[in-house]
ROKE-782090 format. One line per field, with one value per residue (C-alpha): residue number from 1; residue in three letters; x, y, z. Coordinates in Angstrom, 2 decimals, always signed. Example, Ala and Ser with C-alpha at 12.3 -4.5 7.8 and 13.67 -1.06 7.14 Angstrom:
residues 2
pos (1;2)
code (ALA;SER)
px (+12.30;+13.67)
py (-4.50;-1.06)
pz (+7.80;+7.14)
end
This chain:
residues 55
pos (1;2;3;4;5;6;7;8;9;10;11;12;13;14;15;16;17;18;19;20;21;22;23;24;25;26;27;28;29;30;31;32;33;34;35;36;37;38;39;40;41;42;43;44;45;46;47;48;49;50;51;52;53;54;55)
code (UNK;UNK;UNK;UNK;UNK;UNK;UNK;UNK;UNK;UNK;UNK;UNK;UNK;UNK;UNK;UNK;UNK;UNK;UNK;UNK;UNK;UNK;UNK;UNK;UNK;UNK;UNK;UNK;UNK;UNK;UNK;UNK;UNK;UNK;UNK;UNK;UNK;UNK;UNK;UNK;UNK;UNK;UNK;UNK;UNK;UNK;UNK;UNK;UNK;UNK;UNK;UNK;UNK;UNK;UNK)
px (+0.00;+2.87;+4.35;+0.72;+0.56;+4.19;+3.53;+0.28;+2.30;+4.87;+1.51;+1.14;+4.88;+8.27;+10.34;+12.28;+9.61;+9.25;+5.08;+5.14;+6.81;+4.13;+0.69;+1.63;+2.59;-0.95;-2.44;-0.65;-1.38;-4.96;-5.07;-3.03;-6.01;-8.31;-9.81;-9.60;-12.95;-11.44;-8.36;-9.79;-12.52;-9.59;-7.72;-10.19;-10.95;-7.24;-6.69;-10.05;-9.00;-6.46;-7.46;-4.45;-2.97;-1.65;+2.01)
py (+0.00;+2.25;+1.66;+3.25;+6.23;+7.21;+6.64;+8.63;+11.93;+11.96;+12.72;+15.91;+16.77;+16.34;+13.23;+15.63;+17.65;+17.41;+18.41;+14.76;+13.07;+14.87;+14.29;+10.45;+10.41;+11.97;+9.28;+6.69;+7.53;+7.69;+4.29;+2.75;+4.61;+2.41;+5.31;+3.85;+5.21;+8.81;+8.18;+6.91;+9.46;+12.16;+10.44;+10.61;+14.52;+14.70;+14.41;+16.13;+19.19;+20.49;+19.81;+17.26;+16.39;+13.37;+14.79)
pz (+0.00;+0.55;-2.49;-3.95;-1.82;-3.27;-6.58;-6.32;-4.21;-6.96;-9.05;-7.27;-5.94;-7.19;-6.25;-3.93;-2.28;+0.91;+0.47;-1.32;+2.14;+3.84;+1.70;+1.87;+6.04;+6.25;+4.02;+5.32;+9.01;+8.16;+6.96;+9.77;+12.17;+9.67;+8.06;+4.59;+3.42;+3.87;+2.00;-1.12;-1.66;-0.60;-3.57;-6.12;-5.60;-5.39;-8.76;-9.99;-7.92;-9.43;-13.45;-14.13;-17.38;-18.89;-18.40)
end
């Protein structure tokens, strides 16, 4: 699971932001205080939020 989480920071942050280190410790904590159904909803209007592209 954490392997997802980083994978989907480094879809918002750089590789070498710290903002990335810190959107998936608040994800991750989340889920270890088995509050799964926030994370994934949070995930989804993640990426609608901020009118992604492809690149």
């Amino acid at each position: 699971m954490i392997e997802y989480l980083w994978k989907a920071a480094f879809v918002f942050y750089s590789q070498i932001s710290t903002q990335a280190e810190g959107w998936e410790s608040k994800r991750l904590q989340l889920l270890l205080e088995g509050k799964s159904s926030s994370v994934a909803p949070g995930l989804r209007r993640s990426e609608t939020l901020p009118k992604l592209t492809p690149q």
